[in-house]
C-alpha positions as CSV (number, residue, x, y, z in Angstrom):
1,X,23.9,125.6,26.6
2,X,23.6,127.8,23.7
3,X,25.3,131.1,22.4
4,X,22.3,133.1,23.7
5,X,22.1,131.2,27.1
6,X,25.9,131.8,27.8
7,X,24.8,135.5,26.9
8,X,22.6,135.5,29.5
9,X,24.3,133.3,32.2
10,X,26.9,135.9,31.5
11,X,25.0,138.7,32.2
12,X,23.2,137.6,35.3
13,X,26.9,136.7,36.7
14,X,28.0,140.0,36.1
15,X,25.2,141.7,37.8
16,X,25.7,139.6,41.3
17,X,29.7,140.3,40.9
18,X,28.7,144.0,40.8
19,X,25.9,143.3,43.5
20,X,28.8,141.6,45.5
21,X,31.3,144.8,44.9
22,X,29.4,147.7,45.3
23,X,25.7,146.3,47.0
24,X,24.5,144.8,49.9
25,X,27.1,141.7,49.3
26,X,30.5,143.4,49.5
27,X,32.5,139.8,49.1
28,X,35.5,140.7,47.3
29,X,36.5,137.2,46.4
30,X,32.7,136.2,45.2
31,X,32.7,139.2,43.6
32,X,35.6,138.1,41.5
33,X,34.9,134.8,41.2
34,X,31.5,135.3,40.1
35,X,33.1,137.7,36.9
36,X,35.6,134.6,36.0
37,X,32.6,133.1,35.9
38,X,31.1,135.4,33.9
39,X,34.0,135.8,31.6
40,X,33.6,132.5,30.7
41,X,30.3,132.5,30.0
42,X,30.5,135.5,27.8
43,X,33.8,133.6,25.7
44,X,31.4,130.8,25.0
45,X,28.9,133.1,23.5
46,X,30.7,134.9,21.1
47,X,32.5,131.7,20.2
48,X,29.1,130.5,19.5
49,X,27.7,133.5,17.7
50,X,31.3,133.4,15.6
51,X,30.7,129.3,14.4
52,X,27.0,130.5,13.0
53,X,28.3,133.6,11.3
54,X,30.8,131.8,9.8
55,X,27.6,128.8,8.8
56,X,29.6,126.6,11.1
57,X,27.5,123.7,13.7
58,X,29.5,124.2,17.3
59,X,30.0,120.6,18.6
């Protein structure tokens, strides 16, 4: 996956966890799984967006 597609992953996670907190869902524990989930996924992308401003490859 790269930077931009953990940017995205990210952002689509957040919007079910909010979906799941405030929306239809209301699943307290999926909510907060899902922004784990999320929080990893947005890690990853500016870890990735960090190697290529610095002119570095990420493995």
């Amino acid at each position: 996956m790269t930077g931009p597609e953990h940017y995205r992953e990210a952002e689509r996670l957040l919007r079910l966890a909010h979906h799941n907190s405030y929306g239809d869902g209301n699943d307290a524990a999926r909510a907060t799984a899902l922004a784990a989930e999320a929080q990893a996924h947005a890690t990853l992308a500016l870890a990735a967006a960090l190697a290529h401003a610095n002119g570095e490859v990420p493995a």
